[in-house]
C-alpha positions in Angstrom: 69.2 -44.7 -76.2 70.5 -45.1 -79.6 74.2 -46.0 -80.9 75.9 -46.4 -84.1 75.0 -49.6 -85.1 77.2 -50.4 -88.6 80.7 -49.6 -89.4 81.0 -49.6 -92.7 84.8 -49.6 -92.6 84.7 -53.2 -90.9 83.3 -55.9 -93.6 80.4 -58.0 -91.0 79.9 -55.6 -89.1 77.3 -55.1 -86.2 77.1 -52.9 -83.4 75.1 -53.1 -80.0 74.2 -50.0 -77.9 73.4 -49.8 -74.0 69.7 -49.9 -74.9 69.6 -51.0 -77.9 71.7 -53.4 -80.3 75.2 -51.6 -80.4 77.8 -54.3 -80.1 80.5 -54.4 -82.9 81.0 -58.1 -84.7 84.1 -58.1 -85.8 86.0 -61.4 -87.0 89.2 -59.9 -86.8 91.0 -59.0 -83.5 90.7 -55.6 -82.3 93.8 -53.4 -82.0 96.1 -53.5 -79.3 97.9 -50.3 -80.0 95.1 -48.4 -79.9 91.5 -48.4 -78.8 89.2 -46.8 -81.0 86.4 -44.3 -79.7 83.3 -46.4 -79.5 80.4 -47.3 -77.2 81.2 -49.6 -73.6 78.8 -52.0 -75.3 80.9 -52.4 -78.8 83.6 -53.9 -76.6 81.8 -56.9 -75.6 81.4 -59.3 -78.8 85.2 -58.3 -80.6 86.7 -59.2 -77.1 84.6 -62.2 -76.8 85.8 -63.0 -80.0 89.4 -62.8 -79.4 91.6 -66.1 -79.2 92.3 -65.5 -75.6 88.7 -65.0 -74.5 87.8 -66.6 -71.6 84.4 -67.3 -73.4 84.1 -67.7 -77.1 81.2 -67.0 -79.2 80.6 -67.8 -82.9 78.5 -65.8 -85.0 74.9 -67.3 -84.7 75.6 -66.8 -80.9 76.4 -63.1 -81.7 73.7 -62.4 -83.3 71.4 -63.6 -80.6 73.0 -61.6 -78.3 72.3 -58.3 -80.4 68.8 -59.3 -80.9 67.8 -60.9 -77.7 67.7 -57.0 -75.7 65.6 -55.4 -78.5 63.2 -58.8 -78.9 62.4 -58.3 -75.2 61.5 -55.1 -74.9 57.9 -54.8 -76.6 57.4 -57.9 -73.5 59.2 -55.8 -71.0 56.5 -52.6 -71.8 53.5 -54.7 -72.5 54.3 -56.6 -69.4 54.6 -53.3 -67.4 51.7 -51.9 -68.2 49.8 -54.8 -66.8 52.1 -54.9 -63.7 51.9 -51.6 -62.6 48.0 -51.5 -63.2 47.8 -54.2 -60.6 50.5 -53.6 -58.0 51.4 -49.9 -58.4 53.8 -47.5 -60.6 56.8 -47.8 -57.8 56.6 -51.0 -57.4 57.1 -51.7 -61.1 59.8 -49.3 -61.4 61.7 -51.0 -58.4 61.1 -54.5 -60.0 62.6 -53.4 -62.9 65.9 -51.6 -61.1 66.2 -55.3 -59.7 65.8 -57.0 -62.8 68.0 -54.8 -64.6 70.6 -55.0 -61.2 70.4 -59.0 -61.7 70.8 -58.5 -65.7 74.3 -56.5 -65.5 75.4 -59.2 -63.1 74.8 -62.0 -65.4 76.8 -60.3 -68.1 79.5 -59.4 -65.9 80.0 -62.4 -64.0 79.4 -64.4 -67.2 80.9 -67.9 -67.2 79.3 -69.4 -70.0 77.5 -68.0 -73.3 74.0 -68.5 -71.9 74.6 -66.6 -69.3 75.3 -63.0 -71.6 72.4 -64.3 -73.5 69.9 -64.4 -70.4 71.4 -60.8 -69.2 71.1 -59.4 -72.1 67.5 -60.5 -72.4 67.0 -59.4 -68.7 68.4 -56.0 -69.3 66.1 -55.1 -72.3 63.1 -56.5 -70.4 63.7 -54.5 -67.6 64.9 -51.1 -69.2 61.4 -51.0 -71.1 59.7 -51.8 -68.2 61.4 -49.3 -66.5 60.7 -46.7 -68.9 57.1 -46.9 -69.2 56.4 -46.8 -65.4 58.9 -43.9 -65.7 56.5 -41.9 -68.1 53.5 -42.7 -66.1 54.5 -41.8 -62.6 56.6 -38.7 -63.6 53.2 -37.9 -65.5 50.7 -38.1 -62.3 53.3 -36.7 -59.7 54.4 -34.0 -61.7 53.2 -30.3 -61.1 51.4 -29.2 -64.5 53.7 -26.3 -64.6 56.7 -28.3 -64.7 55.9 -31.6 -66.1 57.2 -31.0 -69.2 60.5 -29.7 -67.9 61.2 -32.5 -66.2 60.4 -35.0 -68.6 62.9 -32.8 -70.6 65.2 -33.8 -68.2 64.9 -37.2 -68.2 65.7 -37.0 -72.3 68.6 -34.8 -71.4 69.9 -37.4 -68.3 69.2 -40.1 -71.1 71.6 -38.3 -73.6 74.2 -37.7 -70.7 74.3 -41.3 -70.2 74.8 -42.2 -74.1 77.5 -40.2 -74.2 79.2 -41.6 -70.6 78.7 -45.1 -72.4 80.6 -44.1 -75.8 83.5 -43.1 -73.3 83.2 -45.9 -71.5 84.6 -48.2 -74.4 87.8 -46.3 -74.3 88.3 -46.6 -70.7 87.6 -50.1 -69.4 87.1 -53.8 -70.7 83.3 -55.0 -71.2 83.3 -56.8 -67.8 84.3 -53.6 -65.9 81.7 -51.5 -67.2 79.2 -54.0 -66.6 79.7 -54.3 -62.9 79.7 -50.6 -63.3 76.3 -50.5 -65.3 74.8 -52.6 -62.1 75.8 -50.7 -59.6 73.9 -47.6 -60.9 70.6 -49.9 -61.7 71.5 -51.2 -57.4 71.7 -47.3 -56.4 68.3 -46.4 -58.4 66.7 -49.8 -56.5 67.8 -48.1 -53.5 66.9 -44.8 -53.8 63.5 -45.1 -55.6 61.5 -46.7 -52.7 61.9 -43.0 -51.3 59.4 -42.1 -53.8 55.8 -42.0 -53.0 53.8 -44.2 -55.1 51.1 -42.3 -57.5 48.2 -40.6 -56.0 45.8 -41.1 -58.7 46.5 -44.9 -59.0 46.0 -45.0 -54.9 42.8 -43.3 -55.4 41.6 -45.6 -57.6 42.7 -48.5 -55.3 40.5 -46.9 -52.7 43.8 -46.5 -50.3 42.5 -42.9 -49.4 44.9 -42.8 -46.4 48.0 -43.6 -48.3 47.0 -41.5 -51.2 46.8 -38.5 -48.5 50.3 -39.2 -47.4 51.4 -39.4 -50.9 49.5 -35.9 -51.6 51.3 -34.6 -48.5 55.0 -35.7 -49.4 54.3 -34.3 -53.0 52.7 -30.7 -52.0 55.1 -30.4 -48.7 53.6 -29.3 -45.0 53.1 -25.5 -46.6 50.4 -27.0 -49.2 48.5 -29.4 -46.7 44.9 -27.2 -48.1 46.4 -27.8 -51.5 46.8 -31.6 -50.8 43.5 -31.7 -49.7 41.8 -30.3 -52.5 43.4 -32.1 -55.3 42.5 -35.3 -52.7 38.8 -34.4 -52.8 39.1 -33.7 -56.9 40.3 -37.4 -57.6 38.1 -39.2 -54.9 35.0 -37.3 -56.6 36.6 -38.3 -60.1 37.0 -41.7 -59.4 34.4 -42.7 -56.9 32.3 -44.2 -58.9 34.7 -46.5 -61.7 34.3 -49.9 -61.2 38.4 -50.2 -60.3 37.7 -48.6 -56.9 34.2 -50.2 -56.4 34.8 -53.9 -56.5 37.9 -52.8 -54.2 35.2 -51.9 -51.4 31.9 -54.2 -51.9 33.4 -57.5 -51.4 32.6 -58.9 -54.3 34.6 -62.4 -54.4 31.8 -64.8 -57.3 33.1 -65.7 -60.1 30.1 -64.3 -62.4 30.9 -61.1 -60.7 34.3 -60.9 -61.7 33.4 -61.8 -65.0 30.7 -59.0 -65.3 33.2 -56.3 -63.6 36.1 -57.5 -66.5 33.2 -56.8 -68.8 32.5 -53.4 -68.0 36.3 -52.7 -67.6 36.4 -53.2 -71.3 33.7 -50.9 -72.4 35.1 -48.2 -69.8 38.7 -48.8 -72.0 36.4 -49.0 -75.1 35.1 -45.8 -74.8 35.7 -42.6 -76.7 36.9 -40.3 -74.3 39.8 -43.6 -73.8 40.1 -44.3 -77.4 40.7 -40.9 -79.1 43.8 -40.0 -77.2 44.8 -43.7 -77.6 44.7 -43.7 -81.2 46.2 -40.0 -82.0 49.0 -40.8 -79.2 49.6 -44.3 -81.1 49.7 -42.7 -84.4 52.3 -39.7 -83.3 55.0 -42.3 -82.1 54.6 -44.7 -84.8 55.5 -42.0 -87.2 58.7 -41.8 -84.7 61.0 -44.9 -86.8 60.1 -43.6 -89.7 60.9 -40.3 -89.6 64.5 -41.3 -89.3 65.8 -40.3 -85.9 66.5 -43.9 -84.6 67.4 -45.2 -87.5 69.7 -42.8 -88.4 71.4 -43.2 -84.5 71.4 -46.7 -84.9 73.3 -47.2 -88.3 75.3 -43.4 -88.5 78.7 -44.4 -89.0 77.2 -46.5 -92.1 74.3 -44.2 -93.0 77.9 -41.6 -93.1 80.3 -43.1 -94.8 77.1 -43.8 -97.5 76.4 -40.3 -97.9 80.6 -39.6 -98.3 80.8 -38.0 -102.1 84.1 -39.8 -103.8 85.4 -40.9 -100.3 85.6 -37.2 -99.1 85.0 -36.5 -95.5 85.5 -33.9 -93.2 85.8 -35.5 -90.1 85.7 -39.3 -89.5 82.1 -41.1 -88.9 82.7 -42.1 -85.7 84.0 -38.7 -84.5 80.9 -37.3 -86.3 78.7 -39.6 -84.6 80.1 -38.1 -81.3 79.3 -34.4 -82.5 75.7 -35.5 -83.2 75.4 -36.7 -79.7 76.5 -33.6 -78.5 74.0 -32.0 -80.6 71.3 -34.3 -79.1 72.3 -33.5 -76.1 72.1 -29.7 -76.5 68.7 -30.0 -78.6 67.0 -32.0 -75.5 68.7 -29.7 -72.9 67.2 -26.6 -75.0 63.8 -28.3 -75.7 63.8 -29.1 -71.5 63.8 -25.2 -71.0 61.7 -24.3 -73.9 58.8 -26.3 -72.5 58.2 -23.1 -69.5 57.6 -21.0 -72.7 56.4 -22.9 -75.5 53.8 -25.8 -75.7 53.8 -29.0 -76.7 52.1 -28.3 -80.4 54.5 -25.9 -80.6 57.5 -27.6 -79.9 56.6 -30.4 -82.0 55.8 -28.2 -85.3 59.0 -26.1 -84.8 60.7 -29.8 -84.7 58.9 -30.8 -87.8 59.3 -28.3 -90.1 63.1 -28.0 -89.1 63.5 -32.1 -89.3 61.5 -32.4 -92.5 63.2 -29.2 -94.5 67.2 -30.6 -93.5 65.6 -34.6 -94.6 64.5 -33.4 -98.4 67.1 -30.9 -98.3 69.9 -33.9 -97.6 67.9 -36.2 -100.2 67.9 -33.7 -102.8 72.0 -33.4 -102.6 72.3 -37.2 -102.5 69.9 -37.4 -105.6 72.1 -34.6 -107.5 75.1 -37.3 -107.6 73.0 -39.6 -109.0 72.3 -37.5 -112.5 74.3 -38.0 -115.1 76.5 -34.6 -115.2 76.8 -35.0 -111.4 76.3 -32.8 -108.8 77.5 -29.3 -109.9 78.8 -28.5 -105.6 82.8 -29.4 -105.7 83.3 -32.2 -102.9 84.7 -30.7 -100.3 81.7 -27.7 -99.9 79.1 -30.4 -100.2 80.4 -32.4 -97.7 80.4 -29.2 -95.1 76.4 -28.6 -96.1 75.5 -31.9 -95.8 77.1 -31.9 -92.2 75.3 -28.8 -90.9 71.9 -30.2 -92.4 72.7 -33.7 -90.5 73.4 -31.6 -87.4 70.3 -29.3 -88.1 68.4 -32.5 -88.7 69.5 -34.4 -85.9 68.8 -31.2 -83.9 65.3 -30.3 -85.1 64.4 -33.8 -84.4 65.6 -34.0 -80.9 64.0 -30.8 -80.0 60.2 -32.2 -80.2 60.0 -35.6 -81.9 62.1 -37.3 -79.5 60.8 -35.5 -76.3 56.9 -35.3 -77.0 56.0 -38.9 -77.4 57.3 -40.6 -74.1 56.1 -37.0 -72.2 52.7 -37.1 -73.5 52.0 -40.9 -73.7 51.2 -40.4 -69.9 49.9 -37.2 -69.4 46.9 -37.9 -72.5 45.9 -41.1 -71.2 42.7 -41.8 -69.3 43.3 -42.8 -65.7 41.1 -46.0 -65.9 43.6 -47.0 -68.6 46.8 -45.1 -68.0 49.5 -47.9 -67.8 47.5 -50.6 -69.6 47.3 -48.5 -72.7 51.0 -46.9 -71.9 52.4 -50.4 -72.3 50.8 -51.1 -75.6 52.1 -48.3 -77.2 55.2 -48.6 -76.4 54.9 -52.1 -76.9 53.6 -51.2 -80.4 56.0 -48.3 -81.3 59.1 -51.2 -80.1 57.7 -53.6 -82.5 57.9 -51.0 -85.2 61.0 -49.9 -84.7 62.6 -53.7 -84.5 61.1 -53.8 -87.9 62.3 -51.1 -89.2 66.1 -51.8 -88.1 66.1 -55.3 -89.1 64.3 -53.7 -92.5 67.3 -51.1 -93.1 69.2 -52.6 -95.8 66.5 -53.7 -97.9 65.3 -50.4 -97.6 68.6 -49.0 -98.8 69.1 -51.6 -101.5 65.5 -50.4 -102.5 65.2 -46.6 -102.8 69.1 -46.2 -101.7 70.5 -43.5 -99.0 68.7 -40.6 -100.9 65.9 -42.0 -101.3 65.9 -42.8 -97.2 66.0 -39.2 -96.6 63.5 -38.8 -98.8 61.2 -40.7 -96.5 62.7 -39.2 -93.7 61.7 -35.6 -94.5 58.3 -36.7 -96.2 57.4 -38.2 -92.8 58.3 -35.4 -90.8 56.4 -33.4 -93.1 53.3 -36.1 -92.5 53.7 -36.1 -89.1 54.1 -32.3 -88.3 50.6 -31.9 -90.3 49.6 -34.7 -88.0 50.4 -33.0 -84.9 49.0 -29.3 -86.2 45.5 -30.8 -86.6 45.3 -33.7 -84.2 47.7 -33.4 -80.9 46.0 -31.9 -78.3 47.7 -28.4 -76.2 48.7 -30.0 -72.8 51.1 -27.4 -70.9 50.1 -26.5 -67.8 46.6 -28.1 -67.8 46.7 -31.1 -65.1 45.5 -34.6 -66.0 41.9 -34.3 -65.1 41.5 -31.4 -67.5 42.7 -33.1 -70.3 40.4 -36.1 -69.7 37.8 -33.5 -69.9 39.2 -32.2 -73.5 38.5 -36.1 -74.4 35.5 -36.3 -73.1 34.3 -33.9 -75.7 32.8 -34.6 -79.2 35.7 -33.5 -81.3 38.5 -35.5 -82.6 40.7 -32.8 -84.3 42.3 -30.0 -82.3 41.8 -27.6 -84.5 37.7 -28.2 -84.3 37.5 -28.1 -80.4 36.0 -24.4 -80.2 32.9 -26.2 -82.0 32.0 -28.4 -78.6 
């Protein structure tokens, strides 16, 4: 999820979202009279800051509270892919409701600064572990038909709940919504053991007899010959990978163990494992750049920049609202689109639409810049530059912020499903901390047209990217795209050659 993270209105200003940093620092005291529209989170440093806190925090402190929940994340993915490898995809997804449970009640029952500071580092653990075992097991329990769909929803619940947290502020002090924010992650630890754990992962751990049960619960009593079959399909599939056979043969020496973690490696280091690794990787790095986060992160700042002679038409936190609306209708459009369209589709559409509105946006920015000045009076650029930050927030959410977390899982080999989950989202974290703690050097450097100018360019990169390289994966299940791997071409555009 992604907040404002700047106001620009507010000298020292920084801002701390639910998953992301999206707290306000503010020196001075907040406003009694009236509470300003802003995120649940942004409440928590200005009221810790006020002379009547029951806990006071200078700024050092405040700054390692906004930084502590993104730092741990790239450990909380990297960690899950590991955990859920060995002990299961349900079982990682209710360790991390805990975690997250235990996280909330740190910062809500906090006492002492420490205490936010280890909840805050608990929570963004635990909500990137959470969200890779998420893509994973919605991946292999999904129906082919409707896996994209309801991946879609999972973006759309995601936006739903950005928006219930940038109420939330106006509602309720910062310890309120925490013991609010914990009992939704106790009501998911409750509710998720009713899941069944992944068949393909129980396969592999040579559990037939659960992995029948799990088949059952998923196809329903009318599909029990449907059960069966896919049963049979991942039993012959996997029969033979070294994951299931050491399982089976006893094999307890220590120069066994170290020959079986041998050919693990080359079964990861493979081809048919690497290729989608590799173009998967690529496709979500491109996701910081291209602007979307960013842009969520710092809007009310990245706004107020982009203002020509102070002119707006609606304030930047109010706007900031309307483009969560319009991330919210985007993703909800995108969810339904997926029965129709496929995923090459979806993401070129989003390209060409993100990358056109980016350049467009630079090119206006640019204009003011030139000597005579931009020949568009104020108040008709603003309006344009509003639609084509709507269009572009739009086009992006549509496909660039859907595809990569829906087919991270679903293009993975099983043999290295959530290992190789984890590292990309560990990766793709890493690269977005970078570029958010990187955003005003980048501004000082090329300045706010100039960003947009790297905005659209990298749409434009990346939807060339995903026209030659990103595989067609609607309605195909997971075995058959392991199969597309498994052949000799690398581009999608040369696969009728193989």
């Amino acid at each position: 999820m992604e907040m404002p993270l700047l106001n620009p209105t507010k000298p020292n200003t920084v801002a701390l979202g639910s998953d992301c940093p999206n707290h306000e620092i503010n020196p001075q005291p907040a406003q009694k009279t009236k509470r300003p529209f802003r995120p649940q989170s942004a409440v928590l440093l200005p009221e810790l800051q006020k002379a009547n806190s029951s806990l006071t925090i200078d700024e050092n402190i405040s700054s390692w509270i906004a930084s502590s929940h993104v730092m741990a994340g790239p450990a909380g993915t990297l960690f899950a892919g590991i955990f859920m490898e060995i002990y299961g995809r349900r079982c990682n997804i209710i360790t991390a409701n805990a975690m997250m449970t235990i996280g909330w009640l740190f910062i809500a029952g906090a006492q002492e600064k420490f205490m936010i500071l280890f909840g805050r580092t608990i929570e963004g653990f635990s909500r990137c572990m959470l969200y890779a075992g998420v893509a994973v097991i919605v991946d292999e329990l999904s129906d082919p038909k409707y896996r994209g769909f309801i991946m879609g929803c999972c973006g759309t619940f995601a936006s739903v709940g950005i928006l219930i947290i940038s109420g939330l502020g106006t509602c309720v002090d910062w310890r309120t919504a925490s013991w609010m924010a914990a009992a939704m992650s106790f009501a998911s630890l409750v509710i998720f053991p009713c899941v069944s754990e992944s068949p393909v992962w129980l396969v592999r751990k040579n559990r037939i007899p659960e992995a029948n049960r799990s088949l059952s619960w998923i196809w329903g009593p009318q599909h029990s010959v449907k059960a069966t079959e896919e049963l049979l399909d991942l039993q012959q599939r996997y029969l033979h990978e070294e994951c299931i056979g050491h399982t089976h043969q006893g094999r307890t020496g220590l120069i066994t163990k170290i020959r079986h973690f041998f050919r693990i490696c080359r079964s990861l280091s493979t081809p048919s494992t690497l290729k989608p690794l590799v173009i998967i990787l690529i496709f979500n790095i491109f996701q910081p750049i291209c602007g979307h986060s960013l842009f969520m992160f710092y809007a009310v700042d990245i706004l107020h920049r982009m203002q020509k002679n102070n002119f707006e038409i609606i304030d930047a936190n109010l706007e900031t609202i309307l483009l969560s609306v319009v991330r919210l209708l985007s993703v909800t459009l995108s969810s339904f689109c997926m029965f129709r369209l496929g995923r090459r589709e979806i993401g070129i559409i989003s390209g060409i639409g993100a990358s056109v509105s980016g350049i467009f946006i630079a090119v206006i920015l640019y204009m003011n810049l030139l000597e005579q000045g931009s020949p568009i009076p104020p108040r008709i650029e603003a309006w344009i530059i509003l639609v084509l930050i709507i269009f572009f927030i739009g086009s992006h959410s549509f496909g660039f912020y859907m595809l990569p977390a829906l087919m991270i899982g679903e293009t993975q080999a099983a043999q290295a499903r959530s290992t190789f989950c984890g590292c990309i989202f560990t990766i793709t974290d890493l690269i977005l901390f970078g570029v958010l703690k990187g955003y005003h050097s980048i501004l000082k450097s090329v300045d706010i047209h100039g960003m947009f100018l790297i905005f659209g360019i990298s749409c434009l990169f990346c939807t060339i990217f995903i026209y030659i390289f990103l595989p067609e994966t609607r309605k195909k299940t997971l075995m058959e795209i392991e199969d597309y791997f498994r052949k000799q071409n690398v581009m999608w555009l040369s696969r009728e050659k193989y």
